[in-house]
Structures are given as structure tokens and as C-alpha cells.
N, C-alpha and C positions, 0 to 999 in steps of 0.2 A: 516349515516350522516344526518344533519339536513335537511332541507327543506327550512331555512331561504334564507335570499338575499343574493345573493354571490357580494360583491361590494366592499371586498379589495384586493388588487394588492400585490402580493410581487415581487421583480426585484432580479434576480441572477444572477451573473457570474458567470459560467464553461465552462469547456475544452469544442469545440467543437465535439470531439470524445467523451466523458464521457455522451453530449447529444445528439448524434447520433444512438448509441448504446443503451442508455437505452429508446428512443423513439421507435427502433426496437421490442428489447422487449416488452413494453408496449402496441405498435401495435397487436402483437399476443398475447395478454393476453386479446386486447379488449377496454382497457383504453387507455386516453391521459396522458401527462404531468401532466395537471392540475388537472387532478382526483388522480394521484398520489401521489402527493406533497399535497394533500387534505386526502389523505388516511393514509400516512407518520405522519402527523401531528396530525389527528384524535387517531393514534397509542400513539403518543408523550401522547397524554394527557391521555386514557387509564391504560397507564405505568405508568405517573407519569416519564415520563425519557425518551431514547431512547428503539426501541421496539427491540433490540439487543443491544449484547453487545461490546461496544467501551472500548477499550485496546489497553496498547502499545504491541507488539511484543517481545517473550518472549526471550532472549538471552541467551544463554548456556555457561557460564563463561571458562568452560574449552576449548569452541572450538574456543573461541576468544583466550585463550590461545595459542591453538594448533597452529592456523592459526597465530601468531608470531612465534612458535618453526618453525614454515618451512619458515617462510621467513627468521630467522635467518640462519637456514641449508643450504641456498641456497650461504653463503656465501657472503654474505652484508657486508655494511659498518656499519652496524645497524640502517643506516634510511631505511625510509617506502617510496619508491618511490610513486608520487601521482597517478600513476595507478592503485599501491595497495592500498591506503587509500581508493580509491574510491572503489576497490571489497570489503575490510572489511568493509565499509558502508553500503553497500548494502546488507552483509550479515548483521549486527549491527540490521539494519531498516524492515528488516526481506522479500526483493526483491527476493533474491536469499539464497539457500540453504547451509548447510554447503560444500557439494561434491564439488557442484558449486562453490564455493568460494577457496575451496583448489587448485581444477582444472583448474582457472584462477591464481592462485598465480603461482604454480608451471609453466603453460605454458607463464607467463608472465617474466620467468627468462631465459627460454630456448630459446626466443625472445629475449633475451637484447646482 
């Protein structure tokens, strides 16, 4: 990194946990924040981009599939109760896994 003056300010909002956590880490690596977010950006420019790859999460067509064939099997009306929209989100958004999601579905029936 340069040497020059450090005399501009950037302001950001985040999760109070997202900055707690990553100041932990940082602590035991020896850096602060600001060297971070100076390190981050030095990458940026480096690359020409982000110094990793940013993507969406990848969805497996059949298992979004699947995870209707068993909510239909459980004996529906054929709508999607919103407890289930919300686990096949989470699977969709790539939160939780397919197991995971099957195994919320199905014990979300034996609950109703």
C-alpha cells in the first residue's frame, strides 16, 4: 500500500454481528478494520474486480423438483403452506441443504 495521506472517509452500514465477528478475526490476524477495508479494496483494484468470486448459488432443478413431489405426497390441497415456501427459499437461496429441506418438509406435515 501506498504511503500517501490517508484523508478520505468511507461510512457503512452493517449487521452489528457481521462487525463483531469480523473485528474478532481481524484482531488475531493483527489488523484493524481499516486496514482491512484498505487491504479489500487495494485487491479490488489489483483484479480489476472482486478478489473472489461473487455468484449466485447454484440450484439443482430436480431437487426443487423433488421437494414438490413430497409436498404433493404428503397429501395437500396443492398449495404450499408459507412454512413451506419459506424452507424451499432457503433451500432456492442456497441457506440450507437439500436433506435439510426435505427433512423440514416432511416434519412440517407430521406437525400440521
Amino acid at each position: 500500500m501506498s504511503k500517501e495521506n490517508k484523508n478520505e472517509l468511507i461510512h457503512i452500514r452493517i449487521e452489528p454481528t457481521v462487525k463483531e465477528k469480523s473485528e474478532d478475526i481481524f484482531q488475531k490476524l493483527g489488523i484493524n478494520m481499516s486496514y482491512a477495508v484498505s487491504l479489500f479494496l487495494n485487491q479490488v483494484i489489483l483484479k480489476n474486480g472482486f478478489p473472489f468470486n461473487v455468484e449466485l448459488p447454484q440450484v439443482n432443478e430436480t431437487e426443487v423438483e423433488a421437494l414438490a413431489k413430497i409436498i404433493e405426497s404428503t397429501g395437500g390441497n396443492g398449495e404450499v403452506s408459507e412454512k413451506n415456501q419459506k424452507i424451499i427459499h432457503l433451500f432456492a437461496t442456497g441457506d440450507i441443504d437439500y436433506e435439510t429441506a426435505v427433512f423440514a418438509i416432511k416434519r412440517s406435515f407430521i406437525r400440521q
